[in-house]
C-alpha positions in Angstrom: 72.1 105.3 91.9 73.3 104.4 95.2 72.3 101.8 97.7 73.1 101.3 101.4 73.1 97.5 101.9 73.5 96.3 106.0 74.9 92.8 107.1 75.2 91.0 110.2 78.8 90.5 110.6 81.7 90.4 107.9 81.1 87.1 106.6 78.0 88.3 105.9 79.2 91.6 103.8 81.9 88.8 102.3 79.2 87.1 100.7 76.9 90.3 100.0 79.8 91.6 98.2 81.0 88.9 96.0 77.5 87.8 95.0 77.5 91.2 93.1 80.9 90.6 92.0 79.8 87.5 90.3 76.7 89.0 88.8 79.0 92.1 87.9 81.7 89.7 86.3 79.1 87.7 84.4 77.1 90.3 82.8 80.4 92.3 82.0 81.7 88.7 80.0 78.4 88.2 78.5 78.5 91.4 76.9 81.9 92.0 75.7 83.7 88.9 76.6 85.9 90.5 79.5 85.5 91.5 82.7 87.8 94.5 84.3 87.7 95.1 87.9 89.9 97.5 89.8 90.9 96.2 93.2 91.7 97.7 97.0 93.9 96.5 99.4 93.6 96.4 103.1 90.4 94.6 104.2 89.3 94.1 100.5 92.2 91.4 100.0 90.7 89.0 103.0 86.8 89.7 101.6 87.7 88.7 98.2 89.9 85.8 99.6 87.0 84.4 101.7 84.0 84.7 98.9 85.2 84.6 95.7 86.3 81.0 95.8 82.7 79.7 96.1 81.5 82.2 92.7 80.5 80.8 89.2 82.4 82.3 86.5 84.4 82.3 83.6 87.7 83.2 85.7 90.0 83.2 82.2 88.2 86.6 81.1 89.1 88.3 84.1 91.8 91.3 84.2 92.5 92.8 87.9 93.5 96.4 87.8 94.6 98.3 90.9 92.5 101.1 91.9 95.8 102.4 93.8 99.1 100.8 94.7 101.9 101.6 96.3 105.4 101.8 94.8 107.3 99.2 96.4 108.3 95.7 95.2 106.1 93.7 94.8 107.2 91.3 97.0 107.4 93.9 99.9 104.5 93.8 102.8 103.1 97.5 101.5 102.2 95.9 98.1 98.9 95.7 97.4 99.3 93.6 94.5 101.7 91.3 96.9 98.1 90.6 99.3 96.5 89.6 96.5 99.5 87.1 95.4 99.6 85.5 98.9 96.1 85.3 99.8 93.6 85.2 96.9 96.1 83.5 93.9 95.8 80.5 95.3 92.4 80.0 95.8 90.5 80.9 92.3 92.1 79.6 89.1 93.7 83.1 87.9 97.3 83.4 86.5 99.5 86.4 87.6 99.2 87.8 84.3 95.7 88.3 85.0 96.9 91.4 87.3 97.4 94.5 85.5 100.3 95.6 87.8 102.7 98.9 88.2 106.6 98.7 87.6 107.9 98.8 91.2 111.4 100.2 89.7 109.6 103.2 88.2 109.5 106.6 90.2 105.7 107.4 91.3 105.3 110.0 88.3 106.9 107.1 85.2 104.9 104.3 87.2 101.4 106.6 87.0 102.6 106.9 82.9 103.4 103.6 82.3 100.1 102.1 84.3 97.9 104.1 81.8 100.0 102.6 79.2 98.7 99.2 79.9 95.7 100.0 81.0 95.4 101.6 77.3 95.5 97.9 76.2 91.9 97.6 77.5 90.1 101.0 77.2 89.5 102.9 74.2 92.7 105.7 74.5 90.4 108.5 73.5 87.8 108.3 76.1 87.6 107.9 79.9 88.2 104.2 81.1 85.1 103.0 82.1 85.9 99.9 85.0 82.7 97.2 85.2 83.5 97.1 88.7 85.5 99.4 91.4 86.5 98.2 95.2 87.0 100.6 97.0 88.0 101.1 100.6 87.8 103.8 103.0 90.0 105.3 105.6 89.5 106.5 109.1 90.3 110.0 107.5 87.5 109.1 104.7 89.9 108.9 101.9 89.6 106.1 98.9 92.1 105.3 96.4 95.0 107.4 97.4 92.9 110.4 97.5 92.8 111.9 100.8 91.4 114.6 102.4 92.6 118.3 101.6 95.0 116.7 99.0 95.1 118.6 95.7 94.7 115.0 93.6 90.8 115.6 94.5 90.9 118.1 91.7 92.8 116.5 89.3 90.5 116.0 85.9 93.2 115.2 83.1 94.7 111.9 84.0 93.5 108.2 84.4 96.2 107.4 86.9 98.1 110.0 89.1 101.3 109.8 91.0 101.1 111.0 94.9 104.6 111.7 96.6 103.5 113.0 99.8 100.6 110.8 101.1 99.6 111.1 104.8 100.1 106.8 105.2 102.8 105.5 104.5 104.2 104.4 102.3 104.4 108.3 100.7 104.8 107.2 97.0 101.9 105.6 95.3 99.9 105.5 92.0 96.1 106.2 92.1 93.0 106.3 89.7 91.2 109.9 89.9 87.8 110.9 90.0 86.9 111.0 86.9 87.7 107.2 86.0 86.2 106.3 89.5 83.0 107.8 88.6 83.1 106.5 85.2 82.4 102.9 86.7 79.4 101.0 85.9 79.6 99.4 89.1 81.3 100.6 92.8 81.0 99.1 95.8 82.5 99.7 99.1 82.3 97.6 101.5 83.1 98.4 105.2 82.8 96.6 108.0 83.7 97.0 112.3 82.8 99.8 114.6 86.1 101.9 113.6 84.5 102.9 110.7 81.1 104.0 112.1 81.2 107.8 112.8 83.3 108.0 109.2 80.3 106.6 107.8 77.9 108.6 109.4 79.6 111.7 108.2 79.1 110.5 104.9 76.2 108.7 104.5 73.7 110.7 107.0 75.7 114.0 107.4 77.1 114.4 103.9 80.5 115.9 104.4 82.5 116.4 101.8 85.6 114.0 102.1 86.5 111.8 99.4 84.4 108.4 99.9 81.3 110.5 99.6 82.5 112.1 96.5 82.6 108.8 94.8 78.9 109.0 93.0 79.1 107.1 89.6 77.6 109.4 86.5 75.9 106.8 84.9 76.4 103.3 86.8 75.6 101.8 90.3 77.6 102.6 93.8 76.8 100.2 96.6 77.4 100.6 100.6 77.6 97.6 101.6 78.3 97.8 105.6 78.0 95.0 109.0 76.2 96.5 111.7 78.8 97.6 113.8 79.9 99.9 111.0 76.1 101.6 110.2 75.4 101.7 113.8 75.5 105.3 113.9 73.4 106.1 111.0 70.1 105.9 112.7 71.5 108.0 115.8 
């Protein structure tokens, strides 16, 4: 089931966002006493930093995953994991052991191997991972994760986590989650926000082209757009 939600401004998708994080989180800890979300970089990093602080939850029983990172240290300015350190760590009471996080001195394939070794820690190893919560982002080009357009990781069915050598945006080695496990979610939300992004999401939203955000459609869970009104403005042209 998907929903389109529109805000005013970014704030307001901020607070959209994490109030369906929180619900997300505290059904998800209710139930089975854990709470695993997969995270984004890019815009994602300053939502969550702005919102999240002001949630109710039990933060111990949360585990951060990366829906894709790039293979750099993690101290370097491409690290996703490194946003998350500087910008969100301090403000909620999380741990850095809370991050499930690649090994930066692996190549892209033994980093892609050794990530679904740990995420194995957490999922069942003899069925597809199934995340409570996704965050995804999207491109200019419409891709999400490290899955972009015309790249041959859109077909891949047999692994959780791939290795990509030769992406389009630099950096050109990174790990990513594929289709399957994306659409295995109970919960996805992308949230998208400024007029840059507004013809991308018309193709996919009103047009239906088929680029890689659109092909994110959980089997059995919930995907929400959650956009400011710069970004939907073309959707009623």
């Amino acid at each position: 089931m998907a929903q389109t939600l529109i805000e005013s401004d970014s704030s307001s998708v901020a607070k959209r966002l994490c109030a369906i994080v929180e619900k997300t989180a505290n059904e998800a800890i209710a139930l089975d006493d854990i709470f695993k979300i997969g995270l984004s970089g890019s815009s994602m990093v300053h939502l969550l930093a702005e919102g999240l602080p002001s949630i109710t939850t039990d933060w111990s029983k949360w585990r951060f995953f990366f829906c894709d990172e790039r293979v750099v240290p993690l101290d370097h300015g491409d690290s996703t994991y490194g946003e998350y350190k500087k910008h969100l760590l301090p403000k909620i009471p999380v741990t850095e052991d809370q991050f499930i996080r690649i090994d930066p001195d692996l190549s892209a394939e033994e980093a892609a191997k050794d990530y679904i070794k740990k995420m194995s820690v957490y999922f069942p190893p003899d069925s597809l991972p199934r995340f409570d919560l996704l965050l995804l982002g999207m491109g200019p080009d419409g891709h999400t994760c490290s899955l972009f357009p015309n790249h041959r990781l859109l077909d891949e069915t047999s692994l959780w986590v791939a290795p990509i050598n030769d992406s389009p945006k630099p950096p050109p080695s990174r790990i990513t989650l594929t289709f399957p496990v994306i659409n295995n979610a109970k919960v996805c939300a992308f949230p998208i926000t400024g007029s840059g992004k507004a013809n991308m999401i018309k193709r996919i939203l009103k047009d239906k082209e088929n680029l890689p955000a659109g092909r994110v459609q959980p089997t059995n869970g919930q995907l929400y757009w959650i956009l400011d009104e710069d970004a939907a403005k073309q959707l009623d042209s």
